[in-house]
N, C-alpha and C positions, 0 to 999 in steps of 0.2 A: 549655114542655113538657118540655125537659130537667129541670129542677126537679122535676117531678112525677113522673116514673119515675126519682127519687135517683142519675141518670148523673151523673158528676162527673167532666169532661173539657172541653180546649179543641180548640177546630177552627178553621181556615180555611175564609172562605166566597167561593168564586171564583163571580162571573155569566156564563155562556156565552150562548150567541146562543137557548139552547132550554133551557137546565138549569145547577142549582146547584151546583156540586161541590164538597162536603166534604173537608176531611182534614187529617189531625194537624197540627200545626205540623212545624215541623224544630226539632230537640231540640239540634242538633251548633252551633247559635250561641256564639259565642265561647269554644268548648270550649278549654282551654291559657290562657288569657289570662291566668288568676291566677298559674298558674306562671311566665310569660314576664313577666309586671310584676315578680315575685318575684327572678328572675334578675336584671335588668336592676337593680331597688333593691339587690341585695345586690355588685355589680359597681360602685355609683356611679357609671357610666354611666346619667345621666339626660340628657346634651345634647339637643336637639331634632336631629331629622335633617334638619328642611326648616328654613330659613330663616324668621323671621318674613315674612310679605308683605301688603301693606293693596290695598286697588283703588284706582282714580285717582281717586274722590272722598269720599275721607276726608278729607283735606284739608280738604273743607268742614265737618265734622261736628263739635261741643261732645262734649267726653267729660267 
C-alpha cells in the first residue's frame, strides 16, 4: 500500500497488547563514529582496549 500512494519512507512496527505503532526510525545511530575512527587511525593508536578473551570451551573447537 505504501508503494501505491509513492510514500517513500521507513518505520518501526511495534505490536501492543491492542495496536500497532508506527514511527520513524532513530536517525542519531552511530552519529561521530566516522570521525572517532578517523582520530583514532590518524593518532596510531589502534591497540585494543579489552584484552583478547575466548570461553572455556574453545578449547574443544577445529579453527
Amino acid at each position: 500500500m505504501i508503494n501505491d500512494l509513492n510514500f517513500k519512507c521507513e518505520l518501526t512496527v511495534k505490536a501492543g497488547k491492542r495496536a500497532l505503532y508506527l514511527n520513524e526510525p532513530n536517525k542519531t545511530v552511530r552519529v561521530g563514529w566516522r570521525e572517532s575512527a578517523r582520530a583514532i587511525a590518524s593518532d596510531g593508536d589502534e591497540d585494543l582496549l579489552i584484552e583478547a578473551f575466548s570461553n572455556a570451551s574453545d578449547d574443544d573447537l577445529d579453527w
